[in-house]
Structures are given as structure tokens and as C-alpha cells.
C-alpha positions in Angstrom: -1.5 7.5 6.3 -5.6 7.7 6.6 -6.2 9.4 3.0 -4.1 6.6 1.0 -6.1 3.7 0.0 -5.9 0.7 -2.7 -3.1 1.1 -5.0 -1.8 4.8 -3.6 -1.2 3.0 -0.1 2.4 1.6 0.0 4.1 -0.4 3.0 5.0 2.6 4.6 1.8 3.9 5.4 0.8 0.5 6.7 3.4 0.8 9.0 3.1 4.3 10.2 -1.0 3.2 10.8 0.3 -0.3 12.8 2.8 1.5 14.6 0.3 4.8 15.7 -2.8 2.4 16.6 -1.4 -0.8 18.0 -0.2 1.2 20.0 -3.1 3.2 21.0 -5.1 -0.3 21.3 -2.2 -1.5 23.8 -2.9 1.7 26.1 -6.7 0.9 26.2 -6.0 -2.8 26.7 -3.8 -1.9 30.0 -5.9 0.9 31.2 -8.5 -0.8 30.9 -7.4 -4.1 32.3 -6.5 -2.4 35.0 -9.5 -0.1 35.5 -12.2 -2.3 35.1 -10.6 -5.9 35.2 -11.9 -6.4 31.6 -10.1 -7.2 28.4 -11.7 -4.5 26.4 -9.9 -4.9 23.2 -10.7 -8.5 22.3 -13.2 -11.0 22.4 -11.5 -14.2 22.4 -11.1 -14.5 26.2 -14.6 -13.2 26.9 -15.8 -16.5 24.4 -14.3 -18.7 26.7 -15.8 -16.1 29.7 -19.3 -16.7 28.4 -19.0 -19.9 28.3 -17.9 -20.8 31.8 -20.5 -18.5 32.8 -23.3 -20.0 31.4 -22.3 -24.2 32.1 -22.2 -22.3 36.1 -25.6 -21.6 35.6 -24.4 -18.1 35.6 -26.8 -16.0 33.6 -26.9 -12.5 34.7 -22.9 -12.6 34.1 -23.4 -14.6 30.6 -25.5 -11.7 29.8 -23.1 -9.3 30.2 -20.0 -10.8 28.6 -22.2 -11.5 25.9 -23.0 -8.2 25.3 -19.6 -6.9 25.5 -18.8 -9.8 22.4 -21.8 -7.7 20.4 -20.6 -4.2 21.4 -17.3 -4.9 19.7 -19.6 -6.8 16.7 -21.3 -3.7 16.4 -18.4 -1.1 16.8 -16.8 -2.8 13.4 -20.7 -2.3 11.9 -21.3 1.0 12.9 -18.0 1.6 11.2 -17.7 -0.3 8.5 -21.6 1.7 7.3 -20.6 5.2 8.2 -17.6 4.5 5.4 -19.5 2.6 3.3 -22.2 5.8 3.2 -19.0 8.3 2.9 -17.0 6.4 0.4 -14.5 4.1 1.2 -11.7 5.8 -1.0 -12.8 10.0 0.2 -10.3 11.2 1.7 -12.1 11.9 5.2 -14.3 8.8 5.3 -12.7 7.3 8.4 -12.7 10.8 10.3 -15.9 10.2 12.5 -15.1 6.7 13.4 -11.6 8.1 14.7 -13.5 11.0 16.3 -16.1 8.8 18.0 -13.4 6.3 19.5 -11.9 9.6 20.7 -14.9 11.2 22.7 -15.6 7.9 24.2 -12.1 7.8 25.7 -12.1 11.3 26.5 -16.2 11.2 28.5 -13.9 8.0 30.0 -11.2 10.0 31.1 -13.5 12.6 32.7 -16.4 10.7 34.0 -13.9 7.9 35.0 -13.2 9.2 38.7 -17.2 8.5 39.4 -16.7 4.9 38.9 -18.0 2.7 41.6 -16.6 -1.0 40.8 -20.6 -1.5 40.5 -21.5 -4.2 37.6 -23.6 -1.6 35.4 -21.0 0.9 35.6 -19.0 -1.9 34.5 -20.5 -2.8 32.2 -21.2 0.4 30.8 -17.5 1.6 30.7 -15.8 -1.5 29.7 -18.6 -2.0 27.4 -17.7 1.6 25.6 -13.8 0.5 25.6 -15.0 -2.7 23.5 -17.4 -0.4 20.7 -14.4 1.4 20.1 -12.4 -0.9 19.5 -14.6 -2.9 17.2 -14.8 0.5 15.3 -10.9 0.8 15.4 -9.8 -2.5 13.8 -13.4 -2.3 11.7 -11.2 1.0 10.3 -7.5 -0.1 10.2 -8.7 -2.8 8.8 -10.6 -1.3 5.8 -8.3 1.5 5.8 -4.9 -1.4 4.9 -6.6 -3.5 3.1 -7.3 -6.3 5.5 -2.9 -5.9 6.1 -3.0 -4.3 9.5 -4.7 -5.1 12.6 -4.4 -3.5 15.8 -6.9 -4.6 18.8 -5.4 -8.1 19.0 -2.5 -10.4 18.5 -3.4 -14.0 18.0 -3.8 -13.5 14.4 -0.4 -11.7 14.2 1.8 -14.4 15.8 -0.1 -16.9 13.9 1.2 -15.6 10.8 4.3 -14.5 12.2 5.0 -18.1 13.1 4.3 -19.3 9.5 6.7 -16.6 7.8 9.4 -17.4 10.0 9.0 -21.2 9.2 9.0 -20.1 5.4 12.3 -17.7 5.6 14.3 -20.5 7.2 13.0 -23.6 5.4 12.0 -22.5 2.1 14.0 -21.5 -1.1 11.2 -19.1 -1.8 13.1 -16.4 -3.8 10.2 -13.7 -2.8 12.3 -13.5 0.7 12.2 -10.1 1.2 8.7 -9.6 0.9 8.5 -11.9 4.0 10.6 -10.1 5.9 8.6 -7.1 5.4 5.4 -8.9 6.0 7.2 -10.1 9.0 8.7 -6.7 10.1 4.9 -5.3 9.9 3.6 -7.9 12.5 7.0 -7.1 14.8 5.9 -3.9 14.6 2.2 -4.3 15.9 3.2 -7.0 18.0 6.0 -4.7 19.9 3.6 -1.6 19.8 0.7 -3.3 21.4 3.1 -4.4 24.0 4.3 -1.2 24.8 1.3 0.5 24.9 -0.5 -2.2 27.2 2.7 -1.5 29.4 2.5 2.1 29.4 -1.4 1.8 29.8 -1.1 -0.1 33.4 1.6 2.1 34.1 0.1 5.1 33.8 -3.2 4.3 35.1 -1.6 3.1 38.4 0.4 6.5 38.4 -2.5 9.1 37.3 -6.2 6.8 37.3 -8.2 7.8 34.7 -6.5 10.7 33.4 -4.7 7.9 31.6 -7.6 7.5 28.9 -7.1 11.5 27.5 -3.2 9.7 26.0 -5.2 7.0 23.5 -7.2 10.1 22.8 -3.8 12.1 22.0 -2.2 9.7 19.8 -5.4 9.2 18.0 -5.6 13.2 17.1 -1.8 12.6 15.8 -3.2 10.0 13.7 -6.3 12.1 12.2 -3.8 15.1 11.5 -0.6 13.0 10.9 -0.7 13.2 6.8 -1.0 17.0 7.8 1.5 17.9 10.0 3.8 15.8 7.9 3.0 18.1 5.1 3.2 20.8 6.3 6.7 20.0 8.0 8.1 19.2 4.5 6.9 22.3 3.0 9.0 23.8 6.0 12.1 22.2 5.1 11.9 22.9 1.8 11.3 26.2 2.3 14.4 26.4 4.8 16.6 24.5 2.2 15.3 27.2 -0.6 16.2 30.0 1.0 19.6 28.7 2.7 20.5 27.8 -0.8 19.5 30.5 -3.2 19.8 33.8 -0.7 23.4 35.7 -1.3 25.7 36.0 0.8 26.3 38.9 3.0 28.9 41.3 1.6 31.8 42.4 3.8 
């Protein structure tokens, strides 16, 4: 799913990495929605945010959202150079930008129950939420091939909207190539749902603790093309020795 890039990657590893991460970004958006009363997987609102803040006059506050904007800016730079330095087609290039999103949600998780609802802790923590996820869709995005994005749906139902209007009133022959364009945004679209569902959920039910499942499902994603392996070899083996051991005599 991480290791196949340009013309080794097929559909179904795009959908295995939209599935896994949309809904990891999902579970950050709700916990930290929730947490911190910041959309920390976007910046679209916090445009709009800045904005308002600085025609009030506002500047301390314009400060801050704007920094957030350049923390997710520099989340998809910090990424997109560590690959670039690796090689975008080695096999572990995108291992430390998945490892760093994952030790800032886990020091999240931990350090999270010392949060005072002050505006630098704020900022700090929603801040973090908002690097990683610059350096998440910086990654998903090289990884697909500019196919898949996770942190945000505008994009997705955009384009959702113009393949539905093409299915029903074109005579496109190419159809089912839409439909699987069209099932790959369903699929990010339901995942970051779910996951921003689960996220408040859980937050409201165990606090900060909530952060260390992102973390989870993101080691599932680094070891994923492993385990999968490995579980193959297994049933292989099974089937090999179900089907070529002799039976028992009598």
C-alpha cells in the first residue's frame, strides 16, 4: 500500500491508503475539534478565521490562526523534502513522515491531560495536530499520485459532484472508470466521516487517550504491506500442507 508507487500502484492500493488514512484524519478532526475547539485538519475555515480576525482589529488572534495556516504549509514541506532527500519511489521513503505524525499524536495523548484551555497551549497542541496533517496529505498525496487525499473534503465532493453529472448525462463509454473514480471519493468521504464521528466519540468517553487510536491505525498502515504478506504466506502454507499431506491410515 506505502511501497507501490507510479505504474506498480493499481486502484487497489489507492483504496486501501483512502480508506486507512481518511479515516485516521477524521479521528484527529473530531478529537481534536473537540479537545481544543480547532479544525486541525484543514485550513479553509481558519482563511475565513483570519480574516474576520484581522477586519476586528483582532491581531494577537490573526497571529495565531495564521500560524496554524503555515504549520500545515510546512507539515506538506517538511514532508514533501524528507522524500525528496530519500527517493520518492524507495520503498521506506514515507516511513519517517508516518512516524513523526505518530509521536506527535502519541506526546498528544500523554501530555494531553496537562492541558489548561490556555491560548499557548492551544496553540501549541492544535498547532501540532495541523503539522501533521500537512505532512499526511503532503504523503498520501505523493504517495497516489495526486489520486488520494485524506485531511479534507471540499475537493472530494467537488469532483464527486462533476462525475455524478457525467455518469447520468453523458454517453461517455469510459463509465466504469467513473464509477471507480467515484467509489474512491465515497470511500474517503464515508471514512473521514466515520472517523470524525468516532474521534468526538471517543474523546468524550476516554479524553485524550483518544489520540494513541490515529496513532494505532497509522502503525497498521506502516506495517500493513507486511502483515498482509506475511498472512498470505500463511495461507498458502496451510492450503500446501492440507493438500499434499496423506491421509492417515486406518
Amino acid at each position: 500500500m506505502l511501497r507501490h508507487t507510479g505504474q506498480r500502484r493499481t486502484y487497489k492500493h489507492n483504496m486501501r491508503l483512502a480508506a486507512l488514512l481518511s479515516l485516521t484524519a477524521g479521528f484527529v478532526n473530531g478529537c481534536g475539534f473537540v479537545a481544543f475547539s480547532v479544525l486541525t485538519t484543514n485550513v479553509t475555515g481558519h482563511v475565513a478565521l483570519f480574516a474576520e480576525r484581522l477586519s476586528k482589529g483582532d491581531f494577537r488572534s490573526a497571529r495565531i490562526v495564521g500560524l496554524w495556516m503555515l504549520l500545515f504549509l510546512l507539515g506538506a514541506f517538511v514532508c514533501s523534502v524528507l522524500i525528496g532527500k530519500i527517493g520518492r519511489n524507495q520503498r521506506y521513503a514515507y516511513v519517517i513522515p508516518i512516524l513523526t505524525e505518530i509521536a506527535i499524536l502519541t506526546c498528544i495523548a500523554f501530555y494531553g491531560f496537562n492541558f489548561d484551555h490556555s491560548l499557548l497551549q492551544t496553540e501549541v497542541f492544535a498547532g501540532s495536530l495541523l503539522f501533521a496533517m500537512g505532512l499526511q496529505n503532503a504523503m498520501v498525496t505523493m504517495i497516489s499520485g495526486s489520486v488520494v487525499r485524506t485531511t479534507h473534503l471540499t475537493g472530494m465532493f467537488t469532483d464527486l459532484g462533476i462525475e455524478l453529472s457525467t455518469v447520468f448525462y453523458s454517453n461517455s463509454a469510459d463509465k466504469g472508470t467513473l464509477r471507480k473514480k467515484m467509489l474512491l471519493r465515497l470511500t474517503i468521504i464515508v471514512f473521514f466521516v466515520t472517523g470524525g464521528i468516532l474521534g468526538a466519540y471517543f474523546f468524550n468517553s476516554i479524553k485524550f487517550y483518544s489520540f494513541y487510536i490515529p496513532a494505532v491505525i497509522l502503525v497498521i498502515t506502516m506495517f500493513y504491506d507486511i502483515f498482509r504478506i506475511h498472512a498470505i504466506k500463511m495461507v498458502w502454507r496451510i492450503k500446501r500442507n492440507f493438500f499434499d499431506g496423506t491421509p492417515g491410515t486406518a
